[in-house]
N, CA, C and O atoms as a DFTB+ gen file, in Angstrom:
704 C
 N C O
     1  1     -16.398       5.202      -9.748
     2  2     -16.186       6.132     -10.833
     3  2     -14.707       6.119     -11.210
     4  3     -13.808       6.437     -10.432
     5  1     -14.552       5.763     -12.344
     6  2     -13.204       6.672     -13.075
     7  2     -12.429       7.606     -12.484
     8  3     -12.872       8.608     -11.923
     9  1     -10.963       7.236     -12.617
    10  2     -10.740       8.304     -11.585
    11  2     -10.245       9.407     -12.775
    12  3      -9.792      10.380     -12.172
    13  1     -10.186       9.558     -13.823
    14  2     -10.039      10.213     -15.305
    15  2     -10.979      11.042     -15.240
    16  3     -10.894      12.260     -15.397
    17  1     -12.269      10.176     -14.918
    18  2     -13.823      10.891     -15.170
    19  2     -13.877      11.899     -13.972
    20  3     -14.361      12.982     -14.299
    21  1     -13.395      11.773     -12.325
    22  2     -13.333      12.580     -11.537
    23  2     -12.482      13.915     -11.964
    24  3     -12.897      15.071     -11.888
    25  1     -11.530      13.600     -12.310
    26  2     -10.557      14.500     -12.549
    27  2     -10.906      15.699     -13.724
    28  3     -10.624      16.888     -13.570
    29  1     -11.835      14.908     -15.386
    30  2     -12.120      15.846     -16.327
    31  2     -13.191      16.428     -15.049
    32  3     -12.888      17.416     -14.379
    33  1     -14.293      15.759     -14.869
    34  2     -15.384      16.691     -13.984
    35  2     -14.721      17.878     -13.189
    36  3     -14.888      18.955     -13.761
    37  1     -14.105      17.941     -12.167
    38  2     -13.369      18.864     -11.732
    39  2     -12.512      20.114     -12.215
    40  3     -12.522      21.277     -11.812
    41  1     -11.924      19.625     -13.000
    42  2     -11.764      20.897     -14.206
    43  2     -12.810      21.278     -14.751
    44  3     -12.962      22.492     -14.611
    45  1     -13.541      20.828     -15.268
    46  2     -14.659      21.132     -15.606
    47  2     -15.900      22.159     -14.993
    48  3     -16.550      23.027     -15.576
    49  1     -15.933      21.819     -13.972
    50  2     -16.929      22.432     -12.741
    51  2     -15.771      23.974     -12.627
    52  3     -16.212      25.077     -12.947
    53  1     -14.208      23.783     -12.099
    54  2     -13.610      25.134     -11.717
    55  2     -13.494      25.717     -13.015
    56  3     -12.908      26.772     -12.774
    57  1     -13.683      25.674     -14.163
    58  2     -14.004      26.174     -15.100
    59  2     -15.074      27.205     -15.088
    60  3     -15.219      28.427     -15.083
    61  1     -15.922      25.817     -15.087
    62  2     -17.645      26.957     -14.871
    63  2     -17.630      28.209     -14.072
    64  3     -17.660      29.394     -14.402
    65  1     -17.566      27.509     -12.750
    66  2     -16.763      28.609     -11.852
    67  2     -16.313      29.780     -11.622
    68  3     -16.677      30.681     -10.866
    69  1     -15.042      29.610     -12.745
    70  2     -14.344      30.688     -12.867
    71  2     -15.447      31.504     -14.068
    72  3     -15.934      32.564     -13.674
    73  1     -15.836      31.024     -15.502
    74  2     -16.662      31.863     -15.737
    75  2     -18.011      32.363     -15.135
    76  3     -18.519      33.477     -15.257
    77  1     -18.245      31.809     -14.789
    78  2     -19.523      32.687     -13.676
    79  2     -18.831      33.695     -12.620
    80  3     -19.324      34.821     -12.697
    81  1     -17.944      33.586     -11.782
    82  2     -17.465      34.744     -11.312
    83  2     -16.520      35.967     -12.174
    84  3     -16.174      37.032     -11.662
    85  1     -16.185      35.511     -13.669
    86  2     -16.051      36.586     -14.283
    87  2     -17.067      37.104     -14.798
    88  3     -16.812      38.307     -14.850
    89  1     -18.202      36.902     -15.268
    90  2     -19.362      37.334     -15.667
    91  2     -20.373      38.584     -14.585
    92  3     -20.897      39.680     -14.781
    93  1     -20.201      37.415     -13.163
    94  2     -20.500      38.538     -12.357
    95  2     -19.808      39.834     -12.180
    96  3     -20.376      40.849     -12.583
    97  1     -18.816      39.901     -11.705
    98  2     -17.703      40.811     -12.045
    99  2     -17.436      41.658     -12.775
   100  3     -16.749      42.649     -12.526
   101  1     -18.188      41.238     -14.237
   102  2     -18.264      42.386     -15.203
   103  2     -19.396      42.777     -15.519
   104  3     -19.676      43.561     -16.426
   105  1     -20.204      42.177     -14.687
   106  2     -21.782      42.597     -15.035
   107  2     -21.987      43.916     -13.557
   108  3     -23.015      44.593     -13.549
   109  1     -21.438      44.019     -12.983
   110  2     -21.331      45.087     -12.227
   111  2     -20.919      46.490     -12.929
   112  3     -20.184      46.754     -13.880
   113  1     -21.620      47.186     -12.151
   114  2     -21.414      48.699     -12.736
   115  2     -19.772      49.413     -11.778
   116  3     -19.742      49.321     -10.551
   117  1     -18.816      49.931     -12.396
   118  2     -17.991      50.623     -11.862
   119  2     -18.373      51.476     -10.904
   120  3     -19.589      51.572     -11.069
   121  1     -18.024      52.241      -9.884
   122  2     -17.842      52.664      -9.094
   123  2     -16.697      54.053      -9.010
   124  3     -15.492      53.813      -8.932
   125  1     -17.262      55.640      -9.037
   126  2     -16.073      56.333      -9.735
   127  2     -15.392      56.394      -8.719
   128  3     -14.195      56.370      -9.007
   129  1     -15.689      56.497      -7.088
   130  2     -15.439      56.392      -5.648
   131  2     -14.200      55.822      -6.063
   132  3     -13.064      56.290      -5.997
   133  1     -14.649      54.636      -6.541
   134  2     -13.149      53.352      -6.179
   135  2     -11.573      53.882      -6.686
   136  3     -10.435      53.797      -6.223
   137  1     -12.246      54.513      -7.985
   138  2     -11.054      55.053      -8.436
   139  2     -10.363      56.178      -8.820
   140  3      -9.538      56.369      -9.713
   141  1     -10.926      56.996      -7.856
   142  2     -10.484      58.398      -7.108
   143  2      -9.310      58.236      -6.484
   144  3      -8.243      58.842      -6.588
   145  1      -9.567      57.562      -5.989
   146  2      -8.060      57.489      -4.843
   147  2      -6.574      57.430      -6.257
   148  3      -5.614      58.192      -6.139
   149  1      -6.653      56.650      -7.194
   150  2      -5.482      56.108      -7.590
   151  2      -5.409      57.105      -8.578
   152  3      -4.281      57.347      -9.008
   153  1      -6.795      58.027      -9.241
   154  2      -6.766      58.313     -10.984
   155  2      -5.773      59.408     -10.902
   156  3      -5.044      59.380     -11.893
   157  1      -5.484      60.356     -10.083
   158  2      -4.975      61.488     -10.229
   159  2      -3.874      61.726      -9.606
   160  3      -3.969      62.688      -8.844
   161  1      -2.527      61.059      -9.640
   162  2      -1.776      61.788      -8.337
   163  2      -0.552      62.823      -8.739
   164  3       0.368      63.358      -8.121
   165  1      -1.043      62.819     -10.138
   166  2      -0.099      64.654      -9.964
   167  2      -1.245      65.337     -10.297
   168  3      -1.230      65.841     -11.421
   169  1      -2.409      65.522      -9.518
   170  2      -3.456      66.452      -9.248
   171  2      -2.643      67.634      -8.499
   172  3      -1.439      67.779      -8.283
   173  1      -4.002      68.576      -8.126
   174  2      -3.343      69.761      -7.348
   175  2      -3.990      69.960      -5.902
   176  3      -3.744      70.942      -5.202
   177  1      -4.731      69.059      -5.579
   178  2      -5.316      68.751      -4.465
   179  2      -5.382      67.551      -3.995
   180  3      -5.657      66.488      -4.552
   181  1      -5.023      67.874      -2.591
   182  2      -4.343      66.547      -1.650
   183  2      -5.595      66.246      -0.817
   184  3      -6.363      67.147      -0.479
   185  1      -5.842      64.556      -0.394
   186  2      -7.245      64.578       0.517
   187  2      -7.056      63.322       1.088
   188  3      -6.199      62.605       0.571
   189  1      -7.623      62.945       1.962
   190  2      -7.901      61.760       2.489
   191  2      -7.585      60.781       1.650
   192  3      -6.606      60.062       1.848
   193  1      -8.586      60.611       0.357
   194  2      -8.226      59.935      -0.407
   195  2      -6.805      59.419      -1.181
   196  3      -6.227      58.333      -1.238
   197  1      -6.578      60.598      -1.674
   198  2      -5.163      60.294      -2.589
   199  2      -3.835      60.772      -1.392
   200  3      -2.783      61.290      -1.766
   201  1      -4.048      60.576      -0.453
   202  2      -3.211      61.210       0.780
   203  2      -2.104      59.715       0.889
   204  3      -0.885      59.887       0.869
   205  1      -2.590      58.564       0.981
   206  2      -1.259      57.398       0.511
   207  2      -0.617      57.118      -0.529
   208  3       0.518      56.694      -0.747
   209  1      -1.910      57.548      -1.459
   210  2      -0.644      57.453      -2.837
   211  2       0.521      58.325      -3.331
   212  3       1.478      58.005      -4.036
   213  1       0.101      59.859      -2.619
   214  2       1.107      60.772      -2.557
   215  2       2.140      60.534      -1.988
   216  3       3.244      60.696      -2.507
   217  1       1.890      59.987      -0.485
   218  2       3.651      59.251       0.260
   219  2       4.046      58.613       0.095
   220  3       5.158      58.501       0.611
   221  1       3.465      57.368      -0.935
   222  2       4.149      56.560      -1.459
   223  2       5.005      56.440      -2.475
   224  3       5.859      55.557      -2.543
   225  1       4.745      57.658      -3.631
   226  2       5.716      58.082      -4.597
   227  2       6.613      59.121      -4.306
   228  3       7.237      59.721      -5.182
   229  1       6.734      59.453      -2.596
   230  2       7.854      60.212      -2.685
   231  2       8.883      59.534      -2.192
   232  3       8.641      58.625      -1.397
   233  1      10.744      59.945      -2.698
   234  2      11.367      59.604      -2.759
   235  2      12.052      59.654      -1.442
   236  3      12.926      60.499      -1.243
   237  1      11.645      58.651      -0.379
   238  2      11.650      59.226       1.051
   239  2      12.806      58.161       1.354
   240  3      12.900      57.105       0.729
   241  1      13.849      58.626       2.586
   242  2      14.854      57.617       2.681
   243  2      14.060      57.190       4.029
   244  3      13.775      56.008       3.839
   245  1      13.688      57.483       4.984
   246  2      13.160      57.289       6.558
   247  2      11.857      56.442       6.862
   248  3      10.752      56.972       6.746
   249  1      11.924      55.805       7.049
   250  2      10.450      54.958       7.348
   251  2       9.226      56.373       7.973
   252  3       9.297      57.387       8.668
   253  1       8.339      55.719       7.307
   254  2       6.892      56.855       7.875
   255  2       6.634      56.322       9.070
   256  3       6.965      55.167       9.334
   257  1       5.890      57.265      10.090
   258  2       5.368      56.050      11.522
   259  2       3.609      56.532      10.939
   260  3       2.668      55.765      10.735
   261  1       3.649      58.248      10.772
   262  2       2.422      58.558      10.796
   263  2       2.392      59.525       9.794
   264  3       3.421      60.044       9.361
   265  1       0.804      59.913       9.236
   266  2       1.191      60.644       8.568
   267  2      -0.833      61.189       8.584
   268  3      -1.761      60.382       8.644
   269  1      -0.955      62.542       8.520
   270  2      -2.719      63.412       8.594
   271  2      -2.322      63.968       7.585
   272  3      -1.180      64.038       7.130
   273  1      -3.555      64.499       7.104
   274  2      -3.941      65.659       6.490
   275  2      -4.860      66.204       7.293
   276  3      -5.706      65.420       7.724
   277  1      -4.946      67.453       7.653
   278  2      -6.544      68.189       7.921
   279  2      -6.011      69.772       8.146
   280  3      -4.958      70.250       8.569
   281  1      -7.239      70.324       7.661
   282  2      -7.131      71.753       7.521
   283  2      -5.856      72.556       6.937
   284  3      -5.142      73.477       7.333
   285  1      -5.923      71.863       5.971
   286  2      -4.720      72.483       4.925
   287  2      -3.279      72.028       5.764
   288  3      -2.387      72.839       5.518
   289  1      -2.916      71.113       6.536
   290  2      -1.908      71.226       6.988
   291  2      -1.333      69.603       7.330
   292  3      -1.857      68.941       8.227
   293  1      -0.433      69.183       6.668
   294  2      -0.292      67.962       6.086
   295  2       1.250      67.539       7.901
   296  3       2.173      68.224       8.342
   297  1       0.926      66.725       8.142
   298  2       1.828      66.456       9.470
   299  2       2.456      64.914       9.209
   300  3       1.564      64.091       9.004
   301  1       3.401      64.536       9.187
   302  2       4.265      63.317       9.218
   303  2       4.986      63.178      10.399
   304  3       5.117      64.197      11.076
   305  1       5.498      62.112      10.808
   306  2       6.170      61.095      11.760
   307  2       7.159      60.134      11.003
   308  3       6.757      59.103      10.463
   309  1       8.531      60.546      10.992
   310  2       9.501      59.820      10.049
   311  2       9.936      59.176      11.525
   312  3       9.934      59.680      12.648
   313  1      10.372      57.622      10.970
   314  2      11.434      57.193      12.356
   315  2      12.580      57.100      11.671
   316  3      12.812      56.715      10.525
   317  1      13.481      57.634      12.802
   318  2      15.373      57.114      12.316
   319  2      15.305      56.028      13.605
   320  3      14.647      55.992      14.645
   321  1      16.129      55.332      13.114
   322  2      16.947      53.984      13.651
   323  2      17.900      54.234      13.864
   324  3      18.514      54.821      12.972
   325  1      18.690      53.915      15.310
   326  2      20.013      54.608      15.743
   327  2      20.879      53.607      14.931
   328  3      20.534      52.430      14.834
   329  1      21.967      54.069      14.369
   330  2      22.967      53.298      13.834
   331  2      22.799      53.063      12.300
   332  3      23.687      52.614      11.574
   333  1      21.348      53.481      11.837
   334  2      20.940      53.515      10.345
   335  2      20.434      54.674       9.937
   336  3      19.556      54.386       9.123
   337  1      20.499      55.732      10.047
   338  2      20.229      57.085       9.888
   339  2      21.613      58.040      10.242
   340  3      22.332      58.158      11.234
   341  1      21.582      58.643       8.895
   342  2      22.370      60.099       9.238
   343  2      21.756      61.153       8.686
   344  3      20.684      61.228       8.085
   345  1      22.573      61.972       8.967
   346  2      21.938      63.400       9.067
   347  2      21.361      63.722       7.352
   348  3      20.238      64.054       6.972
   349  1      22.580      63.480       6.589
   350  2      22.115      63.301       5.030
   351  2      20.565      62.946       4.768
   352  3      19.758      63.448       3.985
   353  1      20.436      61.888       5.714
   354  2      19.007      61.073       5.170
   355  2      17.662      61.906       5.620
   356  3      16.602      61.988       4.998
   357  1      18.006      62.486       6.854
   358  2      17.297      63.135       7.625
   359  2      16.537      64.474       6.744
   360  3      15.362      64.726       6.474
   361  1      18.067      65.285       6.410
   362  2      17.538      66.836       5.599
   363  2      16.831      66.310       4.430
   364  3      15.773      66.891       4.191
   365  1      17.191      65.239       3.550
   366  2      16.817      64.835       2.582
   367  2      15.495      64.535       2.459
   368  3      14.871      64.881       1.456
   369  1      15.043      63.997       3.261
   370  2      13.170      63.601       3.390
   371  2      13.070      65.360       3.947
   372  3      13.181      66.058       2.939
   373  1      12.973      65.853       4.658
   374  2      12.554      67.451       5.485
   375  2      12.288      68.115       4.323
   376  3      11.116      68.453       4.159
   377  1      13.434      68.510       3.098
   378  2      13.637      68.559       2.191
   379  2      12.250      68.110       1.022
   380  3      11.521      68.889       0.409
   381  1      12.245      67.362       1.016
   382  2      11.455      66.463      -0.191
   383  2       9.711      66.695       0.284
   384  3       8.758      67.008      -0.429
   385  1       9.785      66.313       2.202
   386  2       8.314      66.518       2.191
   387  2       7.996      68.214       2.202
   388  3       6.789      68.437       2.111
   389  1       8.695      69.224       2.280
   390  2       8.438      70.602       2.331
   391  2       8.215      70.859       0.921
   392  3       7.483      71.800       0.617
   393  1       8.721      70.186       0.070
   394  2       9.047      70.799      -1.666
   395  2       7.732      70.171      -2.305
   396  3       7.353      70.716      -3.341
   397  1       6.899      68.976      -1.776
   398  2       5.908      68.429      -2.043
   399  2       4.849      69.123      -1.581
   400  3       4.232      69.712      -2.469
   401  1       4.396      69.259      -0.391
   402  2       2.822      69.844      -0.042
   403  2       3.152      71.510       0.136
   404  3       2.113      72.140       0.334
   405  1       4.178      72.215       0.111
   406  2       3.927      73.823      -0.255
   407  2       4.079      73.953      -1.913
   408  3       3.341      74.730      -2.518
   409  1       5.116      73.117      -2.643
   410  2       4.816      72.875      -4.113
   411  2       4.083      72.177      -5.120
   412  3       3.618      72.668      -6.149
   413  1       4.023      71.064      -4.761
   414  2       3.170      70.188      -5.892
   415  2       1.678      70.259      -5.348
   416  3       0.901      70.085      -6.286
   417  1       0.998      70.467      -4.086
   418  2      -0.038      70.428      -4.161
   419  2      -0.876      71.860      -3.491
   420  3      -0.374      72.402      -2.506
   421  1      -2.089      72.380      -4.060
   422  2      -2.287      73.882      -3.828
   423  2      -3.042      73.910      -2.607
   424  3      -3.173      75.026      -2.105
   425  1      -3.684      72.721      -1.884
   426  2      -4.523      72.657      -0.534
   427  2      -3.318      72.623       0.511
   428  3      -3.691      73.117       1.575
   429  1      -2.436      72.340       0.534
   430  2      -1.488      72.575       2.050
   431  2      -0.627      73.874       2.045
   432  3       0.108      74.297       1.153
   433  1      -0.907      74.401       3.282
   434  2      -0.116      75.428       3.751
   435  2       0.874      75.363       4.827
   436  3       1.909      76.026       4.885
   437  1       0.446      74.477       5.694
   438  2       2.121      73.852       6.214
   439  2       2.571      72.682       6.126
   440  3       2.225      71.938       5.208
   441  1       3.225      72.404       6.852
   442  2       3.849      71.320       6.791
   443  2       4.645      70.802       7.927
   444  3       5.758      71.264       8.176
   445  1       4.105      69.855       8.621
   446  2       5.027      69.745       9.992
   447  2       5.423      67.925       9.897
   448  3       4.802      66.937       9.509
   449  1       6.559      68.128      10.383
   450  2       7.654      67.196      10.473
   451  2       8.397      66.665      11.442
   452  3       9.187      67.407      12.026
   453  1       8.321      65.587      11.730
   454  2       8.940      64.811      13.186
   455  2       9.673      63.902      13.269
   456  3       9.252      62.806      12.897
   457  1      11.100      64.024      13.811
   458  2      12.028      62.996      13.374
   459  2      11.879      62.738      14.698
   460  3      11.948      63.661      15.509
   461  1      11.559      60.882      15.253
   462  2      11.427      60.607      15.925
   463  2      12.194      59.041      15.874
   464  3      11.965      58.127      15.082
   465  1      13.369      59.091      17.227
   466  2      14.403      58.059      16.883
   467  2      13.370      56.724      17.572
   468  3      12.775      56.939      18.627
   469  1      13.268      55.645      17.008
   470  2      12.787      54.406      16.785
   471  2      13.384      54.006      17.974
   472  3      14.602      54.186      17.963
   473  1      13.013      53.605      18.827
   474  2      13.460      52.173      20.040
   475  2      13.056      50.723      19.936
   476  3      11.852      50.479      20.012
   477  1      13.788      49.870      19.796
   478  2      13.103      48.311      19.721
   479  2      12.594      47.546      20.898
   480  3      12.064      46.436      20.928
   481  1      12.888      48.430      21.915
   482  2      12.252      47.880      22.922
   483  2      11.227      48.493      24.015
   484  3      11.252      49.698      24.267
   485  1      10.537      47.818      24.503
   486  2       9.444      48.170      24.959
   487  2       9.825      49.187      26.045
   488  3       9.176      50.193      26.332
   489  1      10.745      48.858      26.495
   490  2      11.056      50.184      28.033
   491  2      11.708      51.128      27.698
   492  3      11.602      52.036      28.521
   493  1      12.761      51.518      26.336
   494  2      12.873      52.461      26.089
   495  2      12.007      53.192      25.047
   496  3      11.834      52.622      23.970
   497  1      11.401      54.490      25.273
   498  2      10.160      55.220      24.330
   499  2      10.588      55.874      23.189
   500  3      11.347      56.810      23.443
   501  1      10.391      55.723      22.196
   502  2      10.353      56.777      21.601
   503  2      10.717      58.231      21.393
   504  3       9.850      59.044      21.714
   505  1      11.889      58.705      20.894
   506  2      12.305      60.297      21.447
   507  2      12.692      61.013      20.350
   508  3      13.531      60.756      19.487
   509  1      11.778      62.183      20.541
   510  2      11.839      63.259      19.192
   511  2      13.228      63.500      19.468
   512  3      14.018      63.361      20.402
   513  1      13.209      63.956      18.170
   514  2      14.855      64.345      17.493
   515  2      14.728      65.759      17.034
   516  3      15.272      66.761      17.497
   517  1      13.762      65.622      15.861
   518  2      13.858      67.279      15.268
   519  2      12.431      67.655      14.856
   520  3      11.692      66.700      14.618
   521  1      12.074      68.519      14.769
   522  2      10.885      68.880      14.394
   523  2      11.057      70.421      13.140
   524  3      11.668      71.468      13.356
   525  1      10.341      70.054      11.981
   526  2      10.307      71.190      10.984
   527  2       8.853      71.876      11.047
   528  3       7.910      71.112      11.253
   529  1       8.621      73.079      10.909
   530  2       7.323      73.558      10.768
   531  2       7.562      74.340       9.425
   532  3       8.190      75.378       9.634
   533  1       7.287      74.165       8.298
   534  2       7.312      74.989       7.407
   535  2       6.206      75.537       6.602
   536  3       5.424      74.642       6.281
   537  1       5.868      76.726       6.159
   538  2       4.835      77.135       5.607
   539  2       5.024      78.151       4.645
   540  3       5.837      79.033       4.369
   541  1       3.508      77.491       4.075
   542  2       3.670      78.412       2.342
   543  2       3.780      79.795       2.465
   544  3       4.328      80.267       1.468
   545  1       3.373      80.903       3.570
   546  2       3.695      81.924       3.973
   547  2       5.208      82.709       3.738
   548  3       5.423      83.828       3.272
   549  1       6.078      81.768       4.201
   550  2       7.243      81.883       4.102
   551  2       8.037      81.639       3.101
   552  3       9.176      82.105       3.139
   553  1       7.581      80.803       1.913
   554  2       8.198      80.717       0.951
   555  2       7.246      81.244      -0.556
   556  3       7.373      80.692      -1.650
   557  1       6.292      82.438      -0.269
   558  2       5.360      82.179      -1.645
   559  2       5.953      83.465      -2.488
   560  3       5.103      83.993      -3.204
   561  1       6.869      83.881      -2.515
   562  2       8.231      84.567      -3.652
   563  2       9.724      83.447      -4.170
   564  3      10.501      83.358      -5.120
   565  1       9.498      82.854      -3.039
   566  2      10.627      82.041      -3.448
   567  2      10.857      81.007      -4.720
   568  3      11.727      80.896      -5.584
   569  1       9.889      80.454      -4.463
   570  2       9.295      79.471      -5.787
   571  2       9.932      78.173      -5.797
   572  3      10.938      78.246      -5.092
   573  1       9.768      76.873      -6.349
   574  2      10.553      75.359      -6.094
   575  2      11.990      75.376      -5.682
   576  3      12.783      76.001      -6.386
   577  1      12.293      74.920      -4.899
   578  2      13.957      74.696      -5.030
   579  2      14.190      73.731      -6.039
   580  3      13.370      72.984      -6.571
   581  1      15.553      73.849      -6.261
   582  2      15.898      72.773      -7.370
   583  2      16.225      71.398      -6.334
   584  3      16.575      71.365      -5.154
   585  1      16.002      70.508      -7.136
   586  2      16.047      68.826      -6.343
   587  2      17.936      68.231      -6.266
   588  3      18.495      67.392      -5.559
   589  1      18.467      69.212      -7.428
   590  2      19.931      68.670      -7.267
   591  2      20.679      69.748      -6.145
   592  3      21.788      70.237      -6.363
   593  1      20.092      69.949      -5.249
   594  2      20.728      70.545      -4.242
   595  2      21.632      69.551      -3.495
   596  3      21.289      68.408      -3.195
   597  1      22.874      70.131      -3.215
   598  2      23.724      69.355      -2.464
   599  2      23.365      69.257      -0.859
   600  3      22.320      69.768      -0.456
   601  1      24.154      68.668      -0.064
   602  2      23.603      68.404       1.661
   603  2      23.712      69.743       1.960
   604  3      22.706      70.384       2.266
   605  1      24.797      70.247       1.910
   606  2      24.877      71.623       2.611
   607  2      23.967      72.460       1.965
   608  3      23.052      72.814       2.709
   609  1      23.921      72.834       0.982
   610  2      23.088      73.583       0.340
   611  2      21.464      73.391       0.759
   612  3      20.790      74.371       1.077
   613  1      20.955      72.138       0.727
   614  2      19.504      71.609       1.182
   615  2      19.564      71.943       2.574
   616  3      18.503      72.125       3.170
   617  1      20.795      72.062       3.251
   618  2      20.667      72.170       4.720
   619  2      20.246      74.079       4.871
   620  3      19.313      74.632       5.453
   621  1      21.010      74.455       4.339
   622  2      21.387      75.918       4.505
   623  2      20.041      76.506       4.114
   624  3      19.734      77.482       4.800
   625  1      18.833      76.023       2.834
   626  2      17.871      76.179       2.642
   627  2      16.866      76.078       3.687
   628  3      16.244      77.050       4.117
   629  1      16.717      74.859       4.093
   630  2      16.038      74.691       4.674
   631  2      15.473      75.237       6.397
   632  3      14.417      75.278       7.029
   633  1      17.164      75.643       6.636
   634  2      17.587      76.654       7.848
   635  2      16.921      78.391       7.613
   636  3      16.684      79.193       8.517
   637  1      16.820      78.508       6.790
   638  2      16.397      79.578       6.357
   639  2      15.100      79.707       5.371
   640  3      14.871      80.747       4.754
   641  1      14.412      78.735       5.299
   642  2      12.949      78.954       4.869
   643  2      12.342      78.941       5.922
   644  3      11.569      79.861       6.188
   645  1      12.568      77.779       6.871
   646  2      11.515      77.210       7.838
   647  2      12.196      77.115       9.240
   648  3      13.304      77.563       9.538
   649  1      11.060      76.247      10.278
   650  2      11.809      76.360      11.460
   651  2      12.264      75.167      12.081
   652  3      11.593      74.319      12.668
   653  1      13.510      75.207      11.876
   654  2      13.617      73.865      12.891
   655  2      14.193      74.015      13.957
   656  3      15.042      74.852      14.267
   657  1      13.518      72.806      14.828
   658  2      13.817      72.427      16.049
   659  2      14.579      71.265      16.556
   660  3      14.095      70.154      16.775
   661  1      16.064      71.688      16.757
   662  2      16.668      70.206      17.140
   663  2      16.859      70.507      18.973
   664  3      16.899      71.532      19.653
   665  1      16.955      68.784      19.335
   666  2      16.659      68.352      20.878
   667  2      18.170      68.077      21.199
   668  3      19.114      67.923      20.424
   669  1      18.115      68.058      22.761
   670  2      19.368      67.672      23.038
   671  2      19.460      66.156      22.574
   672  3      20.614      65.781      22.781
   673  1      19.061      65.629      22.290
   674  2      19.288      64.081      21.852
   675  2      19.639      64.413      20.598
   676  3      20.409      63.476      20.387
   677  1      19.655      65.265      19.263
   678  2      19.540      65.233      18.294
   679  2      21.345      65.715      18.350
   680  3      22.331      65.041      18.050
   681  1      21.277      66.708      18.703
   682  2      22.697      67.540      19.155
   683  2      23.422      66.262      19.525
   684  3      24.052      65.769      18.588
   685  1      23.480      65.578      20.743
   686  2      24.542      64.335      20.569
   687  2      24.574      63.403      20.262
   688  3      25.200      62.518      20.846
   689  1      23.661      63.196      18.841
   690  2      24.014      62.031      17.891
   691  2      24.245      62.448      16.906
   692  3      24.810      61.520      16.327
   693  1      24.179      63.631      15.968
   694  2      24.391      64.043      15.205
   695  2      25.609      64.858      15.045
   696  3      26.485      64.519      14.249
   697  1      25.720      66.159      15.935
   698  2      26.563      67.424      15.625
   699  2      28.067      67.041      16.772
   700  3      29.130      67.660      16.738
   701  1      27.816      66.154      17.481
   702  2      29.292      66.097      18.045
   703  2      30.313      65.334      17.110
   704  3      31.493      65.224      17.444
């Protein structure tokens, strides 16, 4: 055979191909399931579903490790990296995830938060740093903070809405 004639055939055939798997493809019925997750994410209810697309559009400086929803109470796992994290970066996400699930969405009522410093190696573990518990309880007169809050100011807020918990590890990498 031709090796011209092999070559039109072959285009030819992934042609076909390709229209028959677009045909199938659109001969299928949508699915509203599928696109739940993505249709709504300045909705007012947070769920399983739209629960990644929400952390993904926030403006977070800290890597996520973990992150639930259940029973109205939305829980994260930020890691800092020693030597790539400061304190700035730290209030700044605490900050951002408290102003998100007691403000933008009406199903969460707290909000808990875990700064947990990252180890690269296998024998040293993992060690909480700070922990925030904040809840809509405590802030439902107060109303949004503004987002151009300065460090101190976001700090001083946040000291006084909610509760945090810093560790002796947190104390001597940070405040000395």
């Amino acid at each position: 055979m031709n090796p011209y004639k092999r070559i039109l055939l072959t285009i030819i055939g992934s042609v076909c191909i390709s229209f028959i798997l677009m045909w199938i493809v659109q001969s299928q019925p949508i699915n509203d399931n599928d696109l739940e997750a993505t249709a709504n994410l300045n909705g007012s209810q947070l769920s399983e579903l739209n629960l990644v697309d929400h952390m993904v559009n926030l403006p977070l400086e800290l890597q996520i490790a973990k992150v639930s929803y259940q029973h109205s109470i939305l829980s994260v796992d930020l890691l800092s990296v020693p030597g790539n994290t400061i304190d700035t970066m730290v209030y700044h996400d605490l900050f951002e995830l408290s102003q998100f699930g007691l403000f933008h969405v009406s199903n969460v009522n707290q909000v808990l938060v875990r700064i947990i410093e990252h180890k690269e190696t296998v024998v040293n573990r993992n060690e909480l740093l700070l922990a925030m518990d904040s809840r809509k309880e405590n802030v439902q007169n107060q109303g949004l903070a503004k987002k151009d809050l300065n460090t101190v100011n976001r700090l001083k807020y946040l000291q006084s809405h909610y509760n945090l918990t810093y560790t002796q590890k947190w104390k001597e990498q940070f405040v000395d």
